[in-house]
Residue, then its C-alpha position, 0 to 999 in steps of 0.5 A: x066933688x073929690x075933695x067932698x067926697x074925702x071930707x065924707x070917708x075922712x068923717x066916716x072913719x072917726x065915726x067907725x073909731x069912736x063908735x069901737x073905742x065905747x064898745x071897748x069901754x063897754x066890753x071892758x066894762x063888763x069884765x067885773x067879778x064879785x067879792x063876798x065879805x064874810x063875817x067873823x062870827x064872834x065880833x062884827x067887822x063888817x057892816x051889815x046890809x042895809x035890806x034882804x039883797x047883799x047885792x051893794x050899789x057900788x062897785x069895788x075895784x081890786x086896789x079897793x078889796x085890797x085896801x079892805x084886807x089890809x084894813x081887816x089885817x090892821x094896817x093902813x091901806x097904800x097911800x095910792x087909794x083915791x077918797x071915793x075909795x076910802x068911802x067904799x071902805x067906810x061902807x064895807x068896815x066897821x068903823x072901830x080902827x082898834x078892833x081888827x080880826x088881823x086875820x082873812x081868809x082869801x080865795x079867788x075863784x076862777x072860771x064864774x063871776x059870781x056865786x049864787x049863794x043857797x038858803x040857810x048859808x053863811x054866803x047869805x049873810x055876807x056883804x057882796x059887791x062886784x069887782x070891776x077887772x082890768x088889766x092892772x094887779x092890785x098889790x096889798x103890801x104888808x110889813x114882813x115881819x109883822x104878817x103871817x102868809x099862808x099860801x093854798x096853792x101848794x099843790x099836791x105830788x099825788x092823791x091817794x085813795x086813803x086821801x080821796x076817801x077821807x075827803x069824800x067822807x068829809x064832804x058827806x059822801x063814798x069814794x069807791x075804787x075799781x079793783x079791776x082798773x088802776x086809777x079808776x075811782x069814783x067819788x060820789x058827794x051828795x048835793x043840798x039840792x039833792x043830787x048827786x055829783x059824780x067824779x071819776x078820777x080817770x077823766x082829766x077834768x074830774x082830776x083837775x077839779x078833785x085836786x083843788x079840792x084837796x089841795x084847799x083842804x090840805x093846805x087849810x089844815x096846815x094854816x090851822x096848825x100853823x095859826x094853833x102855833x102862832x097863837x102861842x105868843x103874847x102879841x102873834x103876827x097877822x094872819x093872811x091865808x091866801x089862794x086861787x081855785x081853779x076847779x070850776x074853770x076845769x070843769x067849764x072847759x070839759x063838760x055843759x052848765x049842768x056839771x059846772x053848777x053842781x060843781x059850784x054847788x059843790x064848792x060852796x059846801x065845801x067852802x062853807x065847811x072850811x070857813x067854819x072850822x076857821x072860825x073855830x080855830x080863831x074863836x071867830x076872829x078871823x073875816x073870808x073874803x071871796x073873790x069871783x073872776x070870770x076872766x083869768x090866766x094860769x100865768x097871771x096869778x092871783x088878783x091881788x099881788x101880795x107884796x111884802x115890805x122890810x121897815x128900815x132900822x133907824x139904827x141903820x139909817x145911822x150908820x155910815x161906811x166906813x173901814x172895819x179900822x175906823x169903826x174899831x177906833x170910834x168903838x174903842x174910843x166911846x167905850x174909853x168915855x163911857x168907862x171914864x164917865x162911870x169911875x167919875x161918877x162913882x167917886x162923886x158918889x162915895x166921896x158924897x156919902x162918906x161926907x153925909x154920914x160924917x156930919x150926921x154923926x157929929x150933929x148936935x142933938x138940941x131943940x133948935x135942929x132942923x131934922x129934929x125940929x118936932x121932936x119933943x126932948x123931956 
């Protein structure tokens, strides 16, 4: 009975242990986000969706966005992308290798899952799949000397009212300020649904959430500016302009779903001004890519670690240590031969000419001459 009743908890427990490690895979699996793909408005880069719903079958891991925006900026994806990756790629690109935007505009915002994009908005146009998180980063390496990095996440030392009414009146609305108070204005944006969301730079949240915005419009400018100075060259670097909004998620923290999704509604106005102002700045060759994670730390950074990577010279492959003398005698001594190489060369050649022109002169001027061959002699 003992050794029954043991056999019986022993069962029990391995039970107990599969039944949590599947609701753990479980919940891990409903740790996702969204990516939206957005198009350049000159060229296509992205295939369109096969019906109404933007919503794809698949899922997309972080390594596989990734490997998109490498693709997107021109170069190969990590060797480490599986087939069945590849074939996600195949889904959401284009297929032309030789026609690349080499430039994304990436944002990750924190704090929502997804966007419910409105009517009439480039975000319903876009190609959109979920994101499944885990605890790995993904890491897109690009060649540094070959690729433009543009960080939005500078953030700003202070806002001033003339900085806070300029954005309020890009944004369509009025920033009005208390004479009475110090730091006590009130930002007042109209919504596409129609109210109104108000933001008061006393409160905290409301501070945290206007200074992403504009740190994002700051920040957006300088790439334009920068990219206005890149497009100088002949053949200028790949662009990638990248960075993190962490607005909703300081909203979530401090008021209910209602202010959240006006602060949502807000956001997507904003972006869908920002992302044409891009697409005027680069005639349309440049791709958004708009990621959504519900699940983040001010710590871990960004979804996507951006590594960058120096091509060794073969120059340098070549080289060998070696003291500073010795490397002066073997420089001496192939100078010696190069010098020598070249006088011999130009003795060969003058000695060469002077023979010519002396057997061209003193050739004899008959019928049965070679050079003269076809020439007719009355």
């Amino acid at each position: 009975m003992h050794l029954s009743t043991m056999d019986h908890h022993i069962r029990s427990f391995f039970r107990l242990l599969i039944v949590s490690s599947i609701l753990g895979s479980v919940a891990r699996a409903d740790s996702s986000g969204s990516v939206f793909f957005i198009d350049g408005q000159n060229r296509q880069y992205l295939r369109t969706s096969p019906s109404n719903d933007v919503l794809q079958s698949h899922l997309m891991s972080p390594l596989e966005v990734g490997a998109a925006v490498s693709v997107l900026l021109g170069f190969a994806p990590l060797t480490t992308l599986s087939a069945a990756g590849s074939s996600k790629l195949n889904e959401v690109l284009m297929p032309n290798p030789f026609d690349r935007p080499r430039a994304v505009f990436m944002l990750e915002v924190t704090g929502v899952n997804d966007l419910v994009a409105p009517a009439n908005s480039m975000f319903s146009n876009a190609l959109r799949s979920k994101v499944i998180l885990d605890s790995k980063k993904a890491q897109i390496e690009l060649p540094d000397e070959e690729v433009s990095v543009v960080s939005l996440d500078e953030k700003l030392s202070d806002c001033n009212d003339e900085e806070l009414s300029s954005l309020a009146s890009w944004l369509g609305g009025s920033y009005t300020i208390d004479n009475l108070e110090p730091r006590n204005g009130k930002l007042i944006i109209p919504l596409a649904s129609g109210s109104n969301m108000i933001l008061y730079v006393s409160k905290k949240a409301d501070e945290e959430f206007i200074g992403s915005l504009l740190a994002l419009l700051r920040n957006s400018r300088r790439a334009i500016e920068m990219h206005e100075d890149l497009s100088q060259a002949i053949q200028g670097p790949a662009e990638l302009i990248i960075g993190r909004f962490d607005g909703i998620k300081a909203l979530q923290e401090q008021y209910g779903h209602e202010v959240v999704k006006q602060g949502l509604e807000l956001l997507l106005a904003t972006l869908s001004k920002l992302l044409d102002s891009y697409q005027a700045a680069y005639r349309g060759q440049i791709v958004g890519v708009i990621i959504c994670t519900e699940i983040s730390s001010p710590e871990s950074g960004t979804m996507l670690n951006v590594i960058m990577t120096s091509r060794p010279s073969a120059r340098w492959l070549a080289e060998k240590e070696g003291s500073n003398a010795t490397n002066a005698t073997t420089i001496a001594e192939i100078a010696l031969v190069r010098k020598t190489l070249a006088w011999v060369t130009g003795i060969i050649l003058l000695i060469s000419t002077l023979l010519g022109i002396h057997l061209l002169l003193n050739m004899p001027l008959t019928r049965d001459t070679l050079l003269y061959a076809n020439v007719k002699l009355d």
